[in-house]
PAPA-721023 format. One record per residue: residue number from 1; chain; x, y, z of N, C-alpha, C in turn. Coordinates in pm, 1 decimal. Example, Ala and Ser with C-alpha at 12.3 -4.5 7.8 and 13.67 -1.06 7.14 Angstrom:
<recs>
[rec 1 "A" [1319.0 -569.0 780.0] [1230.0 -450.0 780.0] [1320.0 -330.0 780.0]]
[rec 2 "A" [1285.0 -225.0 708.0] [1367.0 -106.0 714.0] [1290.0 3.0 787.0]]
</recs>
This chain:
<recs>
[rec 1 "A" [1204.2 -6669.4 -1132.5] [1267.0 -6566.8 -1050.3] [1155.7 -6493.2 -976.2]]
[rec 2 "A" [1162.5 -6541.3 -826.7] [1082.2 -6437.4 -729.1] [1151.8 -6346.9 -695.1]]
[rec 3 "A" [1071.4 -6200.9 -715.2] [1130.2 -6126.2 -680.1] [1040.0 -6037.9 -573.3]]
[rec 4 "A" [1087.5 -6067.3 -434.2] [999.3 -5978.3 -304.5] [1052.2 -5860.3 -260.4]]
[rec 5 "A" [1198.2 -5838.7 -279.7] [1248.5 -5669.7 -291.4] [1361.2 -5667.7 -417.8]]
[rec 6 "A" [1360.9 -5556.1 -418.5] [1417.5 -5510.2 -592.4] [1538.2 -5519.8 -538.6]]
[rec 7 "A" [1580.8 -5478.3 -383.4] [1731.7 -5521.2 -345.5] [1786.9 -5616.1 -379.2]]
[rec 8 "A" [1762.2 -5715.1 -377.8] [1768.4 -5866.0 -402.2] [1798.5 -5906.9 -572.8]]
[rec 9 "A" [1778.9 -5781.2 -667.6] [1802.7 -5809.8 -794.3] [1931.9 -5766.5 -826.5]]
[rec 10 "A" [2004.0 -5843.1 -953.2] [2121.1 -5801.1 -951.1] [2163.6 -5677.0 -984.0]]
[rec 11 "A" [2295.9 -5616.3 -997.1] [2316.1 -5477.2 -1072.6] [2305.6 -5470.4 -1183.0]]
[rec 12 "A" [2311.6 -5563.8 -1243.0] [2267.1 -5614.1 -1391.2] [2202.8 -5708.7 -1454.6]]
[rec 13 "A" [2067.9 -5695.0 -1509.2] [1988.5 -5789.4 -1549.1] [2042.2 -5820.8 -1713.2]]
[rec 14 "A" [2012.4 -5974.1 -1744.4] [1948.5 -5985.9 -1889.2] [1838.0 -5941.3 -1901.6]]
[rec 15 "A" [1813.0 -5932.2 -2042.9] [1693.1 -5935.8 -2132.7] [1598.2 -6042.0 -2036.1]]
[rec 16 "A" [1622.2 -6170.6 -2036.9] [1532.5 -6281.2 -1986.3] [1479.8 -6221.1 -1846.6]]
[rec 17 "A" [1595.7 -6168.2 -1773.0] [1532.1 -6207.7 -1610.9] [1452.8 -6030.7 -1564.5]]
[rec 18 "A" [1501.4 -5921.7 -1693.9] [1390.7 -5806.4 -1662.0] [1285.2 -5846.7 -1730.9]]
[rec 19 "A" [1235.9 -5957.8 -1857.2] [1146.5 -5971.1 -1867.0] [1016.2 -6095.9 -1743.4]]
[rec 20 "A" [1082.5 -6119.5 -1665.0] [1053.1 -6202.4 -1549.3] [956.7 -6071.7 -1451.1]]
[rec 21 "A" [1076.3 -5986.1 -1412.8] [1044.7 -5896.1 -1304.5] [926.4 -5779.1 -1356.8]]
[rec 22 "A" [914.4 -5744.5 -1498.6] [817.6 -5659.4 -1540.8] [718.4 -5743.0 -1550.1]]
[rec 23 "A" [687.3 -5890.6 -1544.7] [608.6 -5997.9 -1590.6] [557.1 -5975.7 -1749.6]]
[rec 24 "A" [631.0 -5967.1 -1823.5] [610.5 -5961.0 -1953.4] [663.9 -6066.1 -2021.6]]
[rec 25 "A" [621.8 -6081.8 -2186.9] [716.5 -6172.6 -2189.3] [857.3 -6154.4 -2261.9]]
[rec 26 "A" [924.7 -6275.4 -2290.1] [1071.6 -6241.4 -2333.8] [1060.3 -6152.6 -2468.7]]
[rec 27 "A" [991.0 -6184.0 -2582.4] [983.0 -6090.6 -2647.7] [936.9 -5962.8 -2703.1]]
[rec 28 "A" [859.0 -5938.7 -2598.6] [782.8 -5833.2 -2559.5] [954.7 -5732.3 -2511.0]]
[rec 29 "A" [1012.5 -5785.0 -2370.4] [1097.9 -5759.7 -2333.9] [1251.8 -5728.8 -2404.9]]
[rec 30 "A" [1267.7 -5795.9 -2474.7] [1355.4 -5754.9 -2667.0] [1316.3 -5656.4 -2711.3]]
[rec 31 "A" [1191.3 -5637.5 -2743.3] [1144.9 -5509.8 -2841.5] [1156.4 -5393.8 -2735.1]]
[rec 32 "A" [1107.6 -5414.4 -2634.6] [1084.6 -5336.7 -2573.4] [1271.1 -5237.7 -2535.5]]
[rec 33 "A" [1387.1 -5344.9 -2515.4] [1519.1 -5300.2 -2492.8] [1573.1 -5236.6 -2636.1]]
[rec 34 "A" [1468.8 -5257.3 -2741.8] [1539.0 -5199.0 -2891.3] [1476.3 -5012.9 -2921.8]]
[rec 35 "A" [1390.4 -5002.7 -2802.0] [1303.7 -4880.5 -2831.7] [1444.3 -4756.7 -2779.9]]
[rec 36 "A" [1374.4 -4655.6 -2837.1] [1463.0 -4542.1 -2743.1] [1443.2 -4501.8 -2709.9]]
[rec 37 "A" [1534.8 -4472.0 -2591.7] [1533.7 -4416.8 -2445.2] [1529.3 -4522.7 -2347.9]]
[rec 38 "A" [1498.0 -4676.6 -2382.2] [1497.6 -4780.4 -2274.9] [1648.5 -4808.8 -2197.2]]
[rec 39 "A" [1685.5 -4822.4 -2069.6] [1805.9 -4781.3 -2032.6] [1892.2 -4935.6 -2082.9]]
[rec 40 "A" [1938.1 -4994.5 -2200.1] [1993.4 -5103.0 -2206.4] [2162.5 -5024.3 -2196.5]]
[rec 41 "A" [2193.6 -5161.5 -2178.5] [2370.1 -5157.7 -2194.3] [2421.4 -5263.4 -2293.9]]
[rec 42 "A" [2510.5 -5217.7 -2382.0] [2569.3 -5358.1 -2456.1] [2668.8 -5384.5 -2451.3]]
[rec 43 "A" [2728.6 -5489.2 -2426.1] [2875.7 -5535.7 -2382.1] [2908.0 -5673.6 -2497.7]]
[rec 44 "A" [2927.4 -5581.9 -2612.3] [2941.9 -5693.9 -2715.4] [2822.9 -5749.6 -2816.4]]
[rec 45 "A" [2765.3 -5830.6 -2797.4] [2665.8 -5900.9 -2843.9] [2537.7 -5912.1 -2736.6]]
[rec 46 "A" [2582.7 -5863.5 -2596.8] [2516.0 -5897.2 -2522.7] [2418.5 -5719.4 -2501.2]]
[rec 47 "A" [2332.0 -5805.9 -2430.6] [2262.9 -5702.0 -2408.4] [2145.1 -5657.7 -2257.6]]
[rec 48 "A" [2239.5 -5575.3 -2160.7] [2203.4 -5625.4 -2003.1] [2105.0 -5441.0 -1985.2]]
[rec 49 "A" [2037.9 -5470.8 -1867.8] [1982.4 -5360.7 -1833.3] [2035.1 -5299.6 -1661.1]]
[rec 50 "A" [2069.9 -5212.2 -1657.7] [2093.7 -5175.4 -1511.5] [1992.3 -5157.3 -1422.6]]
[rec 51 "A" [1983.6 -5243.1 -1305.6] [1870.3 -5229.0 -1198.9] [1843.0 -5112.6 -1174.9]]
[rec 52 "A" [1938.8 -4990.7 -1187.8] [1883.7 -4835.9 -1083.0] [1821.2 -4777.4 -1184.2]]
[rec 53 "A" [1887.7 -4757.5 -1332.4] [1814.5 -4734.9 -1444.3] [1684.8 -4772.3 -1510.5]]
[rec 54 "A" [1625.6 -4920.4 -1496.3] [1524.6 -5002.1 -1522.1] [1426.0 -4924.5 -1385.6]]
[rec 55 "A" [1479.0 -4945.9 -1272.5] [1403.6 -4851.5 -1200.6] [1339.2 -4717.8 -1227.9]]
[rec 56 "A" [1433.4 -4631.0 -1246.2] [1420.2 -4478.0 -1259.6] [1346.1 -4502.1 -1387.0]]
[rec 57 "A" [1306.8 -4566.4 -1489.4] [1215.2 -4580.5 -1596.4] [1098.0 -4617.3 -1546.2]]
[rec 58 "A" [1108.9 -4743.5 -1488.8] [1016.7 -4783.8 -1437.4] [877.3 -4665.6 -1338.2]]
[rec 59 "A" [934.4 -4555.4 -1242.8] [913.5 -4438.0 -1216.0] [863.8 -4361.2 -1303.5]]
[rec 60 "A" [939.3 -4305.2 -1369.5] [879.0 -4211.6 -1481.0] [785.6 -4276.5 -1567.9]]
[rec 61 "A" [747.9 -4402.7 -1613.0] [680.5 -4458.0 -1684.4] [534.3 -4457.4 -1597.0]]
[rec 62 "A" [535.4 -4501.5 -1474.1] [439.4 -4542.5 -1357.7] [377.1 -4397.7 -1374.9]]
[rec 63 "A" [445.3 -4279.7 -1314.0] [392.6 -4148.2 -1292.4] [341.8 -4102.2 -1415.2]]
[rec 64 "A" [341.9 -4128.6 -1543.7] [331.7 -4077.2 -1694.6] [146.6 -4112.8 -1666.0]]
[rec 65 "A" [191.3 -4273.2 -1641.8] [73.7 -4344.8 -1671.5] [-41.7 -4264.8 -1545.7]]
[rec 66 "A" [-37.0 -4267.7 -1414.8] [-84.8 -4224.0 -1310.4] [-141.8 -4086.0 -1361.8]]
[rec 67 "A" [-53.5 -3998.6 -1439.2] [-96.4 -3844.2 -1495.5] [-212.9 -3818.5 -1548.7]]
[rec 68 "A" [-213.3 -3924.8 -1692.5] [-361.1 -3981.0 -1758.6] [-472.6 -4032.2 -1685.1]]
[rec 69 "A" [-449.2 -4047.9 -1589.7] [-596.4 -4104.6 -1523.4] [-708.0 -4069.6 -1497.4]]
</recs>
């Protein structure tokens, strides 16, 4: 999965394809959806992340890190 604008991603990712777009790997990307505060959704057994949410983390995580520098 190339991803050249975040438009282009769905409204809802798996586990697999946000661990694609963070370039991490899949189980990195598991642990990482079991922490709290990570924006997952569960619909059963399943377990999806919302693009605007994964974003807005993604943000606050970026700027956290940028703070420490």
């Amino acid at each position: 999965m190339l991803i050249e604008n975040f438009q282009d991603l769905p409204v809802v990712l798996t586990v697999p394809e946000m661990a694609k777009v963070l370039r991490i790997s899949r189980s990195k990307a598991y642990s990482l959806s079991k922490e709290t505060g990570f924006p997952t959704i569960k619909i059963g057994r399943c377990i999806r992340v919302s693009k605007h949410e994964l974003l807005q983390w993604l943000g606050k995580h970026f700027e956290a890190n940028n703070d420490t520098m």
